[in-house]
Residue frames as qw, qx, qy, qz and C-alpha x, y, z in Angstrom:
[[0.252, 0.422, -0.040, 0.870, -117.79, -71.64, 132.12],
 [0.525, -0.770, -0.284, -0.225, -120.24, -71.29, 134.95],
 [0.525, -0.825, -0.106, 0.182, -118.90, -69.00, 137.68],
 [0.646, -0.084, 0.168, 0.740, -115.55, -67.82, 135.68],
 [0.014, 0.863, 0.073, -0.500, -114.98, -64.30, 135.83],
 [0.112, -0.376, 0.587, 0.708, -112.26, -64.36, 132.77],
 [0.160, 0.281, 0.818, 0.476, -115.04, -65.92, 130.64],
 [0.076, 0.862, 0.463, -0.192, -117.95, -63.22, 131.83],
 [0.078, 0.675, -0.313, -0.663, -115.30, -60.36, 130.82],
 [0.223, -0.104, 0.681, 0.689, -114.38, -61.95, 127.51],
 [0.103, 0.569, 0.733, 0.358, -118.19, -62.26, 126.72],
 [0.171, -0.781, -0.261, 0.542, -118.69, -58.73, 128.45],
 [0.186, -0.524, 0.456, 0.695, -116.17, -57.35, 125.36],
 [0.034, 0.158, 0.747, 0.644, -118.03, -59.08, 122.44],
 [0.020, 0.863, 0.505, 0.024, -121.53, -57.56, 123.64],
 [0.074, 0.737, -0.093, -0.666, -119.76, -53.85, 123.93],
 [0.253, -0.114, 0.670, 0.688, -117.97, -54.98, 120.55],
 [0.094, 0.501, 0.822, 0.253, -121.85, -55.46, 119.14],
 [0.065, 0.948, 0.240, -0.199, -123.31, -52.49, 120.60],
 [0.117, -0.447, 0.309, 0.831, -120.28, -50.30, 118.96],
 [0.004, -0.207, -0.704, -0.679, -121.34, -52.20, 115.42],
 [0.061, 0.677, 0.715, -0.162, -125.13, -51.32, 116.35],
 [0.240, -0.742, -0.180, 0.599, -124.51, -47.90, 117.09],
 [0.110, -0.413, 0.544, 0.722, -122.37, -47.20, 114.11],
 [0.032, 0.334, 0.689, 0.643, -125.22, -48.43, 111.65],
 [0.010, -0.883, -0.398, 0.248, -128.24, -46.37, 113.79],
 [0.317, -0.650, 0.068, 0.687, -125.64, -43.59, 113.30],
 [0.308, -0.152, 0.640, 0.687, -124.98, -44.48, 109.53],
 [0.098, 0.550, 0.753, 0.347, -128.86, -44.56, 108.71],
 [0.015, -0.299, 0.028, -0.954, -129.59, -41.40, 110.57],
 [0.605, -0.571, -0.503, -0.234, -131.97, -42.76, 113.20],
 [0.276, -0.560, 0.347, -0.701, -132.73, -41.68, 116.49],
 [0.758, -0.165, -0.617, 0.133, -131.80, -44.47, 119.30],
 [0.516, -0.760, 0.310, -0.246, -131.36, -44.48, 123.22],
 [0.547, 0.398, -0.684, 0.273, -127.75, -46.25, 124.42],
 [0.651, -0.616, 0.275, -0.349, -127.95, -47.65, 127.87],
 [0.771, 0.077, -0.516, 0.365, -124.89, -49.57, 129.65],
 [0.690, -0.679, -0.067, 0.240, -122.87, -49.39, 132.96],
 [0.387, 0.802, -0.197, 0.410, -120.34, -46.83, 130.47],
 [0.584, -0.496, -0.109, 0.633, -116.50, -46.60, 132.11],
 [0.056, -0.887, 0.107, 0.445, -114.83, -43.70, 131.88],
 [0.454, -0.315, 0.741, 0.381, -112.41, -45.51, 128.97],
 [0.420, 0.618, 0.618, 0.245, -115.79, -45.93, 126.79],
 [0.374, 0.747, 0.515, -0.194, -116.02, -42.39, 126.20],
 [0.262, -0.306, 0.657, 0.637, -113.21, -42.06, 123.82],
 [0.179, 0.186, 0.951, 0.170, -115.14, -44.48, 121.68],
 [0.071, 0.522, 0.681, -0.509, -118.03, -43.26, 122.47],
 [0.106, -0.663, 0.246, 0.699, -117.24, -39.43, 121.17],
 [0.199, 0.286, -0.612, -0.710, -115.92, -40.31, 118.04],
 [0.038, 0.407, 0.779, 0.475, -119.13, -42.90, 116.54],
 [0.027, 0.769, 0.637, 0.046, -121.61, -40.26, 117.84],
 [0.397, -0.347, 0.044, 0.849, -119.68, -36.87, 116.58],
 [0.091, -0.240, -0.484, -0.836, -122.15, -36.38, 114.13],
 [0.418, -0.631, -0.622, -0.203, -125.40, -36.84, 115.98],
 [0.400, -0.629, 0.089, -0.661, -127.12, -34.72, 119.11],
 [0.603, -0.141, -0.756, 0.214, -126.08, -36.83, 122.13],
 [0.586, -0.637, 0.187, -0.465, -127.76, -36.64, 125.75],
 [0.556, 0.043, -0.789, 0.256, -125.79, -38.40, 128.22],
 [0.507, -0.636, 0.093, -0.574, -127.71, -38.98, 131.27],
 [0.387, 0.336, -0.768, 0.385, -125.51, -39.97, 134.05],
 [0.707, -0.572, -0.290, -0.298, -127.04, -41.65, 137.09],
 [0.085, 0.590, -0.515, 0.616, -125.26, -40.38, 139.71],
 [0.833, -0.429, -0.308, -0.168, -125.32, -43.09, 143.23],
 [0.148, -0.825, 0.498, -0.225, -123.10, -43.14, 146.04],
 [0.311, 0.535, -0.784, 0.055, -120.47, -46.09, 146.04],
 [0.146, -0.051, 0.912, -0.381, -121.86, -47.95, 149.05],
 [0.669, 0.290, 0.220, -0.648, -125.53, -47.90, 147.67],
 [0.671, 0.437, -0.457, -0.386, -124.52, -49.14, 144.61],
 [0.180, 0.297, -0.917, 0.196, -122.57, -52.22, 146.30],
 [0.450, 0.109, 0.647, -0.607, -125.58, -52.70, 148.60],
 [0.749, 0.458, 0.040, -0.477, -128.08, -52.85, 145.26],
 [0.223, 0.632, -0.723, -0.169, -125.60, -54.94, 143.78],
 [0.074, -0.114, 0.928, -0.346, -125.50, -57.51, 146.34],
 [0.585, 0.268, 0.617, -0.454, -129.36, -57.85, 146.53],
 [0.735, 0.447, -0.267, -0.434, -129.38, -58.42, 142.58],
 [0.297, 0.299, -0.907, 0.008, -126.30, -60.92, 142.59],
 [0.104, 0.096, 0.931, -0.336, -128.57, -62.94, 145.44],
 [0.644, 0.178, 0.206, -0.715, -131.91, -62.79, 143.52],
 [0.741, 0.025, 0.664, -0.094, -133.13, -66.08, 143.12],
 [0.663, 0.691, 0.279, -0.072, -133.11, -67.39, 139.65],
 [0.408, 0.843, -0.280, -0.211, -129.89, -65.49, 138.55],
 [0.959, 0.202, -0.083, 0.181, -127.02, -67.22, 136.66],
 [0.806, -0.465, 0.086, 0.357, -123.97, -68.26, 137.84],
 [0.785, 0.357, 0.188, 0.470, -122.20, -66.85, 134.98],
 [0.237, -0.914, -0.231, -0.235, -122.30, -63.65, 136.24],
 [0.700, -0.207, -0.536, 0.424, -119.88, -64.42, 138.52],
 [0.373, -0.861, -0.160, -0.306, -121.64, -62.16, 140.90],
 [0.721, -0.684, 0.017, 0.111, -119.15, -62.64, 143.70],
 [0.531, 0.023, 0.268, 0.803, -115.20, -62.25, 141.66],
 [0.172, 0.662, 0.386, 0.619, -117.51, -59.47, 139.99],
 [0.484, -0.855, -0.113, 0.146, -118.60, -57.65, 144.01],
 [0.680, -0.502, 0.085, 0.527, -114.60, -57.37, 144.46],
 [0.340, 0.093, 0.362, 0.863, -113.97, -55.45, 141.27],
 [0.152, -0.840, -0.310, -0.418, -117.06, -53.04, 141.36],
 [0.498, -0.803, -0.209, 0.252, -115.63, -51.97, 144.51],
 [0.577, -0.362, 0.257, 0.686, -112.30, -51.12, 143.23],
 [0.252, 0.551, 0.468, 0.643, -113.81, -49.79, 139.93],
 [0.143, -0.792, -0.496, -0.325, -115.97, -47.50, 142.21],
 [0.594, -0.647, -0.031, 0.476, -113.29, -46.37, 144.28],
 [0.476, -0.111, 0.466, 0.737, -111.45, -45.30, 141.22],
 [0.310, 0.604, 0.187, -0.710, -114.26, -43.61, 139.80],
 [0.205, -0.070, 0.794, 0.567, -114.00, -45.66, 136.51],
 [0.173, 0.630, 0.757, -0.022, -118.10, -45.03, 135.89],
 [0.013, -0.829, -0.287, 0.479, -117.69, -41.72, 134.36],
 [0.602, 0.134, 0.477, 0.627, -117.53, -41.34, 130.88],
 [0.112, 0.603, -0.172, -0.771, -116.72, -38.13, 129.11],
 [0.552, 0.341, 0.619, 0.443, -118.42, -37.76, 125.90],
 [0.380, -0.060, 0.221, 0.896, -117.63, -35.24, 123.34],
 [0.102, -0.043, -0.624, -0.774, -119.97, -33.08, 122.49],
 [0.239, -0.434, -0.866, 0.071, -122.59, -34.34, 124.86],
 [0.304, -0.598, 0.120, -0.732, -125.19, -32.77, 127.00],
 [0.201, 0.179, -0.731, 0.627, -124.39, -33.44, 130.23],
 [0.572, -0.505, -0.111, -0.637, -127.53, -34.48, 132.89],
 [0.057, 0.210, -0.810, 0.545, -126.44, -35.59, 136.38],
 [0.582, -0.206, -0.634, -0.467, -129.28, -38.07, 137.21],
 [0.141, -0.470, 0.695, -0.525, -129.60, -38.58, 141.03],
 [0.686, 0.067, -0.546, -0.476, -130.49, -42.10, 141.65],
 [0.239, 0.185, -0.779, 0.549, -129.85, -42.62, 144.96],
 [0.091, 0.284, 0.912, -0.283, -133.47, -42.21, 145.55],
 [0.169, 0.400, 0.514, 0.740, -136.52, -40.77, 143.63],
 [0.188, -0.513, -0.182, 0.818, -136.86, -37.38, 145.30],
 [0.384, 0.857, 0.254, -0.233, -138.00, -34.37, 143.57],
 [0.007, -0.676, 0.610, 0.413, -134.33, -33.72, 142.23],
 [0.430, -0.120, 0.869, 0.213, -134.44, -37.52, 140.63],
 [0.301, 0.756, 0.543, -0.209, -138.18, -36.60, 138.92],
 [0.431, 0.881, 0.046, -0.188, -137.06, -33.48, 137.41],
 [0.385, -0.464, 0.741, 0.297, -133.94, -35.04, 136.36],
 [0.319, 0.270, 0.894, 0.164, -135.76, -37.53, 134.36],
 [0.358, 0.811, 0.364, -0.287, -138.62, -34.91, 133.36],
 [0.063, -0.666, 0.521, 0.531, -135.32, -33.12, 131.21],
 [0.151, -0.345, 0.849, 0.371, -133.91, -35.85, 129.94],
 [0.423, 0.631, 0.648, -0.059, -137.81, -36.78, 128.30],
 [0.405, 0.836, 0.269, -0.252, -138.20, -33.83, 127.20],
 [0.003, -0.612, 0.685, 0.396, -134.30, -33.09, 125.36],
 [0.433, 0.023, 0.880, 0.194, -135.13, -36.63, 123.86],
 [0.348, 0.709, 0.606, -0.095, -138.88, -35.44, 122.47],
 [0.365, 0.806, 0.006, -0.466, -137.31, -32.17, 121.31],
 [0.157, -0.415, 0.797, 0.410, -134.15, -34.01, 119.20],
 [0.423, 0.388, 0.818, 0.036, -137.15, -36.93, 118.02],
 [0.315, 0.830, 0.282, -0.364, -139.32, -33.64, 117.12],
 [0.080, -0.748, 0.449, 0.483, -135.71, -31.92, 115.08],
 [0.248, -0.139, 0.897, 0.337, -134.52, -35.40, 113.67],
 [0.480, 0.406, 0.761, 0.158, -138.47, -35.38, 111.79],
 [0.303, 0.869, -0.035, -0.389, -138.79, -31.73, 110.51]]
């Protein structure tokens, strides 16, 4: 299966499949968890409805299209990484994904934080200084 892009999606779909079932038992026990993926805009259907009961921050890291391709490229060529990846079938569909804006999931119910990550400026800093401190006060809520 080395370098086949239909086998990196299929195994791409049973790790989201897992993180849904994850999610849905943090969600069921009443614990307090951080989600982190490369979310399309499709996930946040999904998304929405297992975390309708809970406080949800969604902090979006906001990059411009040609950065991201650039950073892309210098991960897919770092020594050491696996073929499975298929880094290069994978380059030709990030581009089209990112043309299409497909990295921008709506979730219900969220708070919204627009993360600039194009470089770490004072806007990127107090971006991140929020999204600490909305976490610490929900942690603080979720133990009273």
């Amino acid at each position: 299966h080395i370098d086949d892009r239909a086998w990196s999606k299929r195994l791409g779909k049973i790790s989201f499949n897992q993180l849904c079932r994850d999610v849905r038992c943090h969600v069921a026990r009443g614990n307090s968890f951080i989600l982190e993926s490369a979310f399309r805009s499709d996930d946040g259907e999904a998304l929405g409805e297992m975390l309708i009961s809970r406080p949800v921050i969604h902090a979006h890291c906001v990059i411009p299209p040609s950065l991201a391709l650039t950073r892309f490229r210098i991960r897919a060529r770092t020594q050491g990484r696996h073929k499975g990846h298929a880094d290069e079938t994978n380059l030709k569909e990030l581009s089209l994904i990112l043309e299409e804006e497909k990295f921008e999931p709506s979730i219900i119910n969220s708070q919204l934080i627009l993360v600039p990550s194009d470089d770490y400026s004072h806007d990127y800093l107090e971006a991140r200084k929020k999204v600490y401190e909305l976490f610490y006060n929900i942690a603080r809520l979720n133990d009273d």
